[in-house]
matplotlib code that plots the C-alpha trace (Angstrom):
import matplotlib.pyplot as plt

x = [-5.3, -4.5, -6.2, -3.6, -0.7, -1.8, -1.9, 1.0, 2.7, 1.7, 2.7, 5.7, 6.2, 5.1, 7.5, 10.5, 9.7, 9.0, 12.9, 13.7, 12.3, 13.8, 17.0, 16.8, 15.4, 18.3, 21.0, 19.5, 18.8, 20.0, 18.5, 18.1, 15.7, 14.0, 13.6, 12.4, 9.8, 8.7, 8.1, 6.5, 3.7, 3.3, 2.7, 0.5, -1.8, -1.9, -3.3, -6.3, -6.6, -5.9, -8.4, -11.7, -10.6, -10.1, -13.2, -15.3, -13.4, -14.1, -17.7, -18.6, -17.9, -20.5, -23.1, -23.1, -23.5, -26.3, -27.9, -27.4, -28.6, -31.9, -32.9, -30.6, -27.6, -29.1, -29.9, -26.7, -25.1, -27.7, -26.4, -22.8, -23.2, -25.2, -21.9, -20.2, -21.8, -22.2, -18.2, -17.0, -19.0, -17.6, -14.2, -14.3, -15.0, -11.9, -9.8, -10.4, -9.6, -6.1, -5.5, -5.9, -4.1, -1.2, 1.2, -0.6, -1.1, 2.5, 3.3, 1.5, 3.8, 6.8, 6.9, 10.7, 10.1, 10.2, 11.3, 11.9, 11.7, 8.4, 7.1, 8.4, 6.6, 3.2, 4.1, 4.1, 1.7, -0.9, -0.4, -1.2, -4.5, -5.1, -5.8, -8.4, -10.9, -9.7, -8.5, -12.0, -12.9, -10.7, -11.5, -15.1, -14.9, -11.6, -13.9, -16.5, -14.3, -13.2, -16.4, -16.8, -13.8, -11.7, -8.5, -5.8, -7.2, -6.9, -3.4, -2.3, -1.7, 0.9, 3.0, 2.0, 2.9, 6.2, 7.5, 5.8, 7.3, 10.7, 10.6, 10.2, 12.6, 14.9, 13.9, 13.4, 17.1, 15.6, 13.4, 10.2, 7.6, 8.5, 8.6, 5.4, 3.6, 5.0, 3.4, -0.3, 0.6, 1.4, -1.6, -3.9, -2.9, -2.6, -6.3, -6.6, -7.6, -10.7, -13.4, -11.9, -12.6, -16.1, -17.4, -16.5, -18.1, -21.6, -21.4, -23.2, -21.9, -24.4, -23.9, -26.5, -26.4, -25.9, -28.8, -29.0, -30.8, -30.9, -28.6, -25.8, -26.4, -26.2, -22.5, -21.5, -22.2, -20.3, -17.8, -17.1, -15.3, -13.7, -12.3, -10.8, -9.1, -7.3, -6.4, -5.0, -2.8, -1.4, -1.5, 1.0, 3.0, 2.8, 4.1, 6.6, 7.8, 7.0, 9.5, 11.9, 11.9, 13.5, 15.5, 17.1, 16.1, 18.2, 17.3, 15.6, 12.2, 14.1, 15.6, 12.2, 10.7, 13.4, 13.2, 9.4, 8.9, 11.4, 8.4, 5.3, 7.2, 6.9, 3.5, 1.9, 3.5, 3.0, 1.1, -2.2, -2.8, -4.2, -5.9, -7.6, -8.8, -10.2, -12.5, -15.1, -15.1, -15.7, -18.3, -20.6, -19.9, -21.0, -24.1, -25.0, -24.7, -21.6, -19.3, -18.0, -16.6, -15.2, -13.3, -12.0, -10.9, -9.2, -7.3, -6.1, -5.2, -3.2, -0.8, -0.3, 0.4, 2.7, 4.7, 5.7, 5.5, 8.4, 11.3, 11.1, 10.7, 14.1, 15.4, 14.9, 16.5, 19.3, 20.1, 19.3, 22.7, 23.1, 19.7, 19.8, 23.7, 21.6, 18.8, 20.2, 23.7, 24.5, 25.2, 23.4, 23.1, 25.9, 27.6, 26.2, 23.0, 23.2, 24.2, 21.4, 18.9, 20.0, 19.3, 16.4, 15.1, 16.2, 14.0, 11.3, 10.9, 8.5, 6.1, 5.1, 3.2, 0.4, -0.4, 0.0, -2.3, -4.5, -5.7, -6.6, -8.7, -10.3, -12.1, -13.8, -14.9, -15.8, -17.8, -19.6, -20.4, -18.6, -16.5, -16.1, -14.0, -11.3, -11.3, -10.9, -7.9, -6.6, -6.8, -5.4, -2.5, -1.9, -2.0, 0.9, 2.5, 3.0, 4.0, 6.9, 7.4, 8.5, 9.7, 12.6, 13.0, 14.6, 17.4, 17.9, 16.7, 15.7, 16.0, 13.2, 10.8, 11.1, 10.9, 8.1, 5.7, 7.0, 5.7, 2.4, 1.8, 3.0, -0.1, -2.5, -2.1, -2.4, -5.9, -7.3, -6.7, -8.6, -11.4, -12.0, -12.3, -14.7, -16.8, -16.1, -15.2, -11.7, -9.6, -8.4, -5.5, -4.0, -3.9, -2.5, 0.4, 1.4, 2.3, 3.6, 6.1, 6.7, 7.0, 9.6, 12.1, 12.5, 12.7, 15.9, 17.5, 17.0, 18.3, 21.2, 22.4, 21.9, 24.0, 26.4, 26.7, 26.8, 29.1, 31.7, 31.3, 29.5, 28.2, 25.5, 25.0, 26.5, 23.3, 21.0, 22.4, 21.5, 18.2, 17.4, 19.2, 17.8, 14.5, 15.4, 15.9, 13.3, 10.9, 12.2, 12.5, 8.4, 7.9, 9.3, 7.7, 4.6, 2.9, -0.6, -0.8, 2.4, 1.2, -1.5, 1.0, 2.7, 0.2, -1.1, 2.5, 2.3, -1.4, 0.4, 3.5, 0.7, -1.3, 1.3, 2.9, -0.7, -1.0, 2.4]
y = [17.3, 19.8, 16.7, 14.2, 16.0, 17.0, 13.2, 12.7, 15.6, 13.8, 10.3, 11.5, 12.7, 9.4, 7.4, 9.8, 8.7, 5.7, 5.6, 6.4, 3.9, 1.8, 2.7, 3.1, -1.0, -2.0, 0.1, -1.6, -5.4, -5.7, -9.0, -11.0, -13.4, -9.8, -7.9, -11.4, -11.9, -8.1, -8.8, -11.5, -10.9, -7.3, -8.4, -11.6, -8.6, -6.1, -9.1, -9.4, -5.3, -5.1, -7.7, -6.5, -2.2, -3.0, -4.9, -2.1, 0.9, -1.0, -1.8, 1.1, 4.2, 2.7, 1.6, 5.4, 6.7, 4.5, 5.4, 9.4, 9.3, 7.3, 8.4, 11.4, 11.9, 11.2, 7.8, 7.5, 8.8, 6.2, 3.0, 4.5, 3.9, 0.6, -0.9, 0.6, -0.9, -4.6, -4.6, -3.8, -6.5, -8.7, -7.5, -8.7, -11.9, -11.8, -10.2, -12.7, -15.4, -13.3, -13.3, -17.3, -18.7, -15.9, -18.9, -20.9, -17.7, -16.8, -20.3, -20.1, -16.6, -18.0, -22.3, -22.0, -20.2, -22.1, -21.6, -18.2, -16.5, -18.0, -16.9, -13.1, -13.0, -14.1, -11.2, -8.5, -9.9, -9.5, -6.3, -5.5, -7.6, -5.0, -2.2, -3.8, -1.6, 1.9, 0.1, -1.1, 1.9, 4.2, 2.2, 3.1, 6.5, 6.9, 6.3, 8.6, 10.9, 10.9, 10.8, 13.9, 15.5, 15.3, 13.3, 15.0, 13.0, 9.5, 10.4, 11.7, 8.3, 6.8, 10.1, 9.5, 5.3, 5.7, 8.4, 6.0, 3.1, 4.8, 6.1, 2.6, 1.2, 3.3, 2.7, -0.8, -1.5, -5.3, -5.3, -7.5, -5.6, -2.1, -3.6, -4.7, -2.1, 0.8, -1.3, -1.3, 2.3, 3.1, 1.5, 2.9, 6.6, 6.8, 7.7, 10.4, 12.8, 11.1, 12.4, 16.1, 15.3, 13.8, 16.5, 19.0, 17.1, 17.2, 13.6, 12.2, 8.9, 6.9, 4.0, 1.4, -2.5, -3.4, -4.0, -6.8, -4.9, -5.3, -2.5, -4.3, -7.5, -6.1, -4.5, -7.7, -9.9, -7.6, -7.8, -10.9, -11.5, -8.1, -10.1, -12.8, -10.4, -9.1, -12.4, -13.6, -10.5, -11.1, -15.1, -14.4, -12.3, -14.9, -17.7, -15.6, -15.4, -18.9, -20.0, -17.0, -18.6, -22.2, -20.8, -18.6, -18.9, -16.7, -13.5, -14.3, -13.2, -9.7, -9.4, -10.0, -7.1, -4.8, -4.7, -4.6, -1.7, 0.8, -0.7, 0.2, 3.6, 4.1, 2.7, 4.9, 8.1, 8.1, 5.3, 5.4, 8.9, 8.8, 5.7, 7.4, 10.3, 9.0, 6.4, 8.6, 10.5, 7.1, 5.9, 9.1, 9.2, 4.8, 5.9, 8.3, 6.0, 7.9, 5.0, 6.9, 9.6, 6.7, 4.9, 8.2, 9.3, 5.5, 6.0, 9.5, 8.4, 5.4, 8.0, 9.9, 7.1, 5.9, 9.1, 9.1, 5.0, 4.3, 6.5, 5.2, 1.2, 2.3, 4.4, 1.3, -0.8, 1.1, 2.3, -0.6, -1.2, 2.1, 3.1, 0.0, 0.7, 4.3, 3.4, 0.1, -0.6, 0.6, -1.0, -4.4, -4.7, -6.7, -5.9, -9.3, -8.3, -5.2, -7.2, -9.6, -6.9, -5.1, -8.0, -9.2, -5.5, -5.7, -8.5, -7.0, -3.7, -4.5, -6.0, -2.3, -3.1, -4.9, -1.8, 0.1, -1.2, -3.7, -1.8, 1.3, -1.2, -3.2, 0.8, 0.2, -3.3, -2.7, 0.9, -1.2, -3.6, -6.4, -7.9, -11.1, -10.3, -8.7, -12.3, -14.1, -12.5, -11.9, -15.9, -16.8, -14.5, -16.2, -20.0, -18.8, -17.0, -20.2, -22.8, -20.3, -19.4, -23.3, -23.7, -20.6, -20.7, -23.5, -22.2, -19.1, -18.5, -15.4, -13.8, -16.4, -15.6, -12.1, -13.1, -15.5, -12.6, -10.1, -12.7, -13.6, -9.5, -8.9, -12.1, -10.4, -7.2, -9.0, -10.8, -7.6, -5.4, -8.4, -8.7, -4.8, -4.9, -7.9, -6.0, -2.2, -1.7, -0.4, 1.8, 5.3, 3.1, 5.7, 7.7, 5.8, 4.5, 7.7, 9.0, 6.1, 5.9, 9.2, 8.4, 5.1, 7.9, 9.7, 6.9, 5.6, 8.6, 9.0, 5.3, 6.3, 9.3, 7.9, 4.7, 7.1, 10.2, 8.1, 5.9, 9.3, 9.0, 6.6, 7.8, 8.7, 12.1, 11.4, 9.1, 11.5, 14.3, 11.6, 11.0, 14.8, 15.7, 12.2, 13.4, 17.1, 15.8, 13.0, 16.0, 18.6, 15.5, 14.9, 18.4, 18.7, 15.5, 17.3, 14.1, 15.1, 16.1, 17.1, 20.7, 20.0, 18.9, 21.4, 24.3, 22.2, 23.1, 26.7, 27.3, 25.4, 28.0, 30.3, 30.3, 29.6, 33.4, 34.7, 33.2, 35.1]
z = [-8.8, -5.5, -3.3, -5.0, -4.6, -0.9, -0.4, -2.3, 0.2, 3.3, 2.1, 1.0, 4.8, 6.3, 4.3, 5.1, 8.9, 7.7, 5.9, 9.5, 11.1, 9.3, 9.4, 13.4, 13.3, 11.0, 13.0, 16.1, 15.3, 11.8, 10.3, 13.6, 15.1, 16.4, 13.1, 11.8, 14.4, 14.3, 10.8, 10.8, 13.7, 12.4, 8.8, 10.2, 12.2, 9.3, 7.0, 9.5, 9.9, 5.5, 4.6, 6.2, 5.6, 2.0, 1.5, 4.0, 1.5, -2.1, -1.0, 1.5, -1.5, -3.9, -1.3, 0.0, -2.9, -4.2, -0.5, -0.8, -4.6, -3.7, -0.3, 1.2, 3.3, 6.2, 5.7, 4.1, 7.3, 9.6, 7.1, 7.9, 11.9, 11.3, 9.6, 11.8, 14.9, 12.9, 12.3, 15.7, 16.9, 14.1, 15.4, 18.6, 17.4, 15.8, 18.3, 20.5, 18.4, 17.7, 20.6, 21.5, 18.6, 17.6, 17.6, 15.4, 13.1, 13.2, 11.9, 9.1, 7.8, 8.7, 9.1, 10.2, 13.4, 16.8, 20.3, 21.8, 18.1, 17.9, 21.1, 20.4, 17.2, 18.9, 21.5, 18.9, 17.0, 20.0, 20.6, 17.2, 17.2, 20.1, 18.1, 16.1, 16.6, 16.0, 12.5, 11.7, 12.8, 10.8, 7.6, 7.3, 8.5, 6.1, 3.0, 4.4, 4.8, 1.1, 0.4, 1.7, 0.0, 3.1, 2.1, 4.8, 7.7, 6.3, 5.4, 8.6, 10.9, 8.7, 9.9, 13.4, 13.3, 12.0, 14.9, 17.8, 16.4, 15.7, 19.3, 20.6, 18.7, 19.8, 23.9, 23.7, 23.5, 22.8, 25.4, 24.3, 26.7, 25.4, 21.9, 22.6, 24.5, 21.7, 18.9, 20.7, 21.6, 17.7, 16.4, 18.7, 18.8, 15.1, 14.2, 17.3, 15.3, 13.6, 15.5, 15.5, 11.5, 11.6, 13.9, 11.6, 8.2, 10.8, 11.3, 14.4, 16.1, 17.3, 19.3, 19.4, 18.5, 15.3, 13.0, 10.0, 7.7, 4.5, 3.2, 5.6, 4.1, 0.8, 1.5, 3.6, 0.5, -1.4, 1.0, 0.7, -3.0, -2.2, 1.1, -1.0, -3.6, -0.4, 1.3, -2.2, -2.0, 1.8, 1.1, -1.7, 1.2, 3.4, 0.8, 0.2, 3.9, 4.6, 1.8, 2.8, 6.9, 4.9, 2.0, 4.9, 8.1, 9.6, 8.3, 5.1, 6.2, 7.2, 3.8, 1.8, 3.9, 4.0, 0.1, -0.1, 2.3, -0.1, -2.6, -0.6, -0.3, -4.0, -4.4, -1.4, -2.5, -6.1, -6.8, -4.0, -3.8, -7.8, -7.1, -3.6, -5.4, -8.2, -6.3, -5.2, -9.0, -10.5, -8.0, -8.4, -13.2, -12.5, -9.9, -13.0, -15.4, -17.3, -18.4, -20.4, -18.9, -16.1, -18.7, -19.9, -16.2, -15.7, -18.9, -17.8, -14.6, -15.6, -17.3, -14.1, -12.4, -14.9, -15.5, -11.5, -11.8, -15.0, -13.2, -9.9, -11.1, -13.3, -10.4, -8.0, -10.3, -11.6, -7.6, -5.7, -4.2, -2.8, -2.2, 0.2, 1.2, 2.3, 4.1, 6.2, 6.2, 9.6, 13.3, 12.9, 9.1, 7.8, 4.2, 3.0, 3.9, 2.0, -0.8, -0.5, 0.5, -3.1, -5.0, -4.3, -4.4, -7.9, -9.1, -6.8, -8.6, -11.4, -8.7, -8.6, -12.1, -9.9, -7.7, -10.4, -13.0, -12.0, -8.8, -11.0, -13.2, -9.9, -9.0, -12.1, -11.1, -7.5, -8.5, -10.4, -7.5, -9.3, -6.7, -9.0, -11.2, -9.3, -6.9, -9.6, -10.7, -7.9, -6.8, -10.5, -9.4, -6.0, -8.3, -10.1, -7.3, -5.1, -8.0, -8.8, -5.5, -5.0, -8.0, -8.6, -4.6, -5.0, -7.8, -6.6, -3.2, -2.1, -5.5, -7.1, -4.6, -5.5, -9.4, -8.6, -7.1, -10.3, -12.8, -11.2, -10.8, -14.4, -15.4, -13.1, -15.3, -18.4, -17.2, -16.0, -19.1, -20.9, -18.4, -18.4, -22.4, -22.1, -19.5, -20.1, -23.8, -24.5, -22.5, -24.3, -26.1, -28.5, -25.5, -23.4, -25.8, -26.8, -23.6, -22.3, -25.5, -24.5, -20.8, -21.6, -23.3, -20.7, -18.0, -20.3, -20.2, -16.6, -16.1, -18.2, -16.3, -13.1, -13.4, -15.1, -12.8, -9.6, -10.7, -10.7, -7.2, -5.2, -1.3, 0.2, -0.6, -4.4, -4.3, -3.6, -6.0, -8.6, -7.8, -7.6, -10.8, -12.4, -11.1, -13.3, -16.1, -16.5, -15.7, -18.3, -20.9, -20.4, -20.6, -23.9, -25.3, -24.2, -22.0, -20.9, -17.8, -17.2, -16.9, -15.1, -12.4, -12.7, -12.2, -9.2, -7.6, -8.6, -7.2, -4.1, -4.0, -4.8, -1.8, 0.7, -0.6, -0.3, 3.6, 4.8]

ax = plt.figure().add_subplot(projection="3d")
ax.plot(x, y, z, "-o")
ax.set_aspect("equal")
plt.show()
């Protein structure tokens, strides 16, 4: 519990620099063809950097600890630098081919872009492709890290992005170049600190060709379902930004990722750092053979997530106009952006149930070294995704893309839950119910104070006395209805306070 809400902690950080950011880009370019195209290229470059690290972290975990169980840490260690000197290879490849066709890749996120807007995007986009290698890098050494108990590190360049990239926002003054230059600079410079890390867990880098032995085959055809379950998940993203370029070219694309990002800030902070921690647990109970005790530490996990999870989707929701009105409307951001921003944030919030739920069952899945099932889902998802994507785009614009990927997350919860009781056995269900029954009282009563207090009077710092007071009483209410692990939480704070008093 201490490592969670250390990562919790330091995502928590990154997002405020993160918030920002943010509010520096939408002070500075608002929802113009440069936010667009900065969107567009960075979102097209993450998908490249997202799909191989999350198929390296999902496979890598269980591979190690198969390796350390059967034949020791050190081989463990030597099949650590053999993937890692097969996928930088593999990265150049596909560097390279970044690099050649970024037009052609920014087309496919965004069909509506041409011209000059078109040519920026592939700028930025390039620069990102730059940094391939430190992300590749930083994915595999991430998970041995965690392994290893060390959590802080892998948390720390989310921190260190945000202030680069606010900084060059802030120069660039819509200069292309900087723009450009500070984004390569971002990437790169965010994972400094690795090898300071690695040094001190006695790992020993070792630079050779790669090898195609048979313990890298193994992971690479692992690899490769857990690949698609991530593509499905960026395909859907770019769908999404493909349909937002025609519904509403001029901005639209800004709009859809304005709202998302207050999402990811959500899911990262209270969402990831359970789902982070409890990975290597349930790799080492499934490389014992305790099933168990790993569908009992998936069920009680699923309630932490969901007692941070139910007040912020009803928070989001209730707030959405002036948590948006907060964070972006300034300078550049128009009030009809703020409006439209706020709205399809709305219909966005229950996305969060995909991250939320299915994720936490896919560990199961991928500790297992089933990469199958989670692909198949995942695909199923993207099916329904794109056919209501076209389909509500076209009554209600922005607002029906942002239904249309709610609804295919909310059937991608429904599948998993049924393909983990077909594979696994059932989940801890009494448990889970009663808590979350617990949970969904005292998210209303949070959703009812909120809409009420702020509405005595709205502003910025009204808003935020809302949240904190909302955030009082949802707390206290939980406490009293006596959901599990509420004290746990708490003493995790108090051993926090704890030792900070015993350092001074």
């Amino acid at each position: 519990m201490n490592d969670t809400l250390l990562l919790m902690i330091l995502n928590l950080i990154g997002k405020i620099f993160s918030f920002v950011r943010e509010m520096i880009f939408s002070f500075t370019y608002g929802t113009g063809p440069i936010t667009d195209a900065f969107n567009t290229s960075t979102t097209a470059a993450t998908l490249i950097f997202s799909v191989i690290t999350y198929a390296l972290s999902k496979t890598y975990i269980p591979s190690y600890n198969e390796i350390y169980k059967n034949k020791g840490e050190k081989e463990a260690d030597i099949f650590t630098n053999k993937l890692l000197n097969f996928m930088l290879f593999l990265t150049s490849v596909i560097m390279i081919l970044g690099l050649s066709f970024a037009p052609f890749v920014v087309k496919l996120f965004a069909a509506g872009y041409s011209g000059e807007k078109l040519q920026i995007a592939s700028t930025f986009m390039r620069a990102v492709i730059l940094s391939i290698y430190p992300n590749v890098y930083a994915a595999i050494m991430s998970a041995y890290l965690q392994v290893k108990g060390d959590f802080l590190t892998p948390a720390l360049p989310l921190v260190i992005l945000n202030i680069i990239l606010g900084i060059t926002i802030l120069i660039s003054k819509g200069n292309v170049k900087i723009m450009a230059f500070g984004i390569f600079l971002a990437y790169l410079l965010q994972y400094f600190m690795f090898p300071i890390a690695l040094k001190k867990s006695n790992f020993t880098r070792k630079r050779k060709f790669y090898q195609m032995d048979e313990s890298i085959k193994k992971i690479l055809i692992l690899s490769l379902p857990t690949t698609f379950t991530m593509a499905a998940v960026y395909i859907s993203t770019i769908v999404d930004q493909s349909f937002a370029s025609l519904v509403a070219p001029e901005g639209g694309v800004s709009i859809i990722n304005y709202a998302l990002k207050i999402l990811r800030i959500v899911s990262s902070t209270f969402i990831i750092p359970f789902q982070i921690t409890a990975y290597p647990i349930i790799g080492k109970l499934v490389a014992n053979g305790k099933m168990n005790e790993m569908k009992d530490l998936i069920s009680k996990t699923l309630v932490k997530i969901m007692t941070l999870f139910i007040p912020s989707i009803i928070g989001l929701m209730i707030l959405s106009k002036p948590i948006i009105t907060f964070v972006y409307f300034r300078g550049e951001f128009t009030y009809q952006d703020m409006i439209m921003t706020s709205k399809v944030l709305f219909y966005y919030s229950l996305y969060l149930i995909g991250p939320a739920l299915a994720d936490l069952l896919y560990l199961s899945f991928f500790s297992n070294q089933n990469t199958r099932i989670p692909t198949i889902i995942s695909f199923i998802q993207l099916g329904i995704n794109i056919i209501l994507d076209f389909t509500l785009s076209r009554i209600y614009g922005l607002v029906g893309l942002a239904l249309a990927t709610t609804i295919s997350q909310f059937s991608a919860v429904i599948i998993a839950f049924v393909m983990y009781k077909k594979t696994y056995g059932n989940l801890d269900f009494a448990y889970i119910g009663k808590n979350i029954s617990k949970l969904l009282i005292g998210g209303a009563f949070l959703g009812i104070f909120a809409k009420f207090f702020f509405s005595l009077k709205p502003s910025n710092f009204w808003l935020l006395l809302t949240i904190a007071l909302s955030a009082v009483i949802y707390l206290s209410l939980i406490y009293l209805l006596k959901v599990d692990g509420i004290e746990e939480i708490i003493q995790a704070f108090k051993n926090k306070i704890a030792k900070k008093r015993s350092a001074k």
